[in-house]
Phi, psi and omega in degrees: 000147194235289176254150150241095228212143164250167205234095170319301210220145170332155162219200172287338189242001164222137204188162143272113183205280182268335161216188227264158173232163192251142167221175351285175186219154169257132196250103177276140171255126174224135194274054154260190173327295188267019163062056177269156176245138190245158167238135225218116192245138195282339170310269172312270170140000179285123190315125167260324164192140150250138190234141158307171171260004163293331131005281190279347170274353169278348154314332206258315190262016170251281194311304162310322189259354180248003187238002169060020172278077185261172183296306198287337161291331206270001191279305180250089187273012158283345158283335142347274192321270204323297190295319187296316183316285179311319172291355198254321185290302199319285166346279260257305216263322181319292190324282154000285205276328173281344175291296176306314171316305188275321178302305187320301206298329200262015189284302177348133147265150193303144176231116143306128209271168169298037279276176182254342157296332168328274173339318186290310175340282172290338142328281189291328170277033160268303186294332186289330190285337191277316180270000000 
């Protein structure tokens, strides 16, 4: 064992968002290969959940980016609220302006493109047709 701590109020890595979180909690550090944490309820003696440090790093690149559970958002949840909208119209607006873009593009009527013997052609017959 390396740390030990009690964990009063949510932190980054133990929180309330999809599920209920218990407090207060003891959080254990043990100085193995994968730097695990056991959280521990001081009541109870039970392990509530243990996480690696593969864990806590899928926390930052799953979770945090897809559920916008970052601390200072999750401390202020009408500031969430306000940022999950707006990135959602922003999608939303994305999509949108690309669906007219591919509607516009297949409406278009095809202009055969030029080849480039065509050009030399009509190039060298124009002065004979003008005079």
């Amino acid at each position: 064992m390396i740390s030990a701590r009690q964990l009063d109020e949510p932190d980054a890595y133990w929180y309330t968002l999809h599920q209920e979180r218990q407090f207060p909690v003891l959080r254990v550090g043990f100085d193995d290969p994968a730097n695990t944490w056991l959280h521990i309820s001081p009541v109870t003696a039970e392990i509530l959940d243990r996480s690696d440090a593969g864990r806590r790093s899928y926390r930052w690149l799953f979770n945090a980016l897809h559920s916008l559970d970052f601390p200072l958002l999750l401390r202020f949840w009408p500031a969430r609220d306000i940022v999950v909208w707006l990135l959602s119209l922003v999608g939303t607006a994305v999509s949108i302006s690309g669906i007219v873009i591919g509607w516009r593009r297949l409406r278009r009527k095809k202009v055969r493109p030029v080849r480039r013997e065509d050009a030399l052609v009509s190039s060298v017959c124009a002065p004979q047709l003008r005079s």
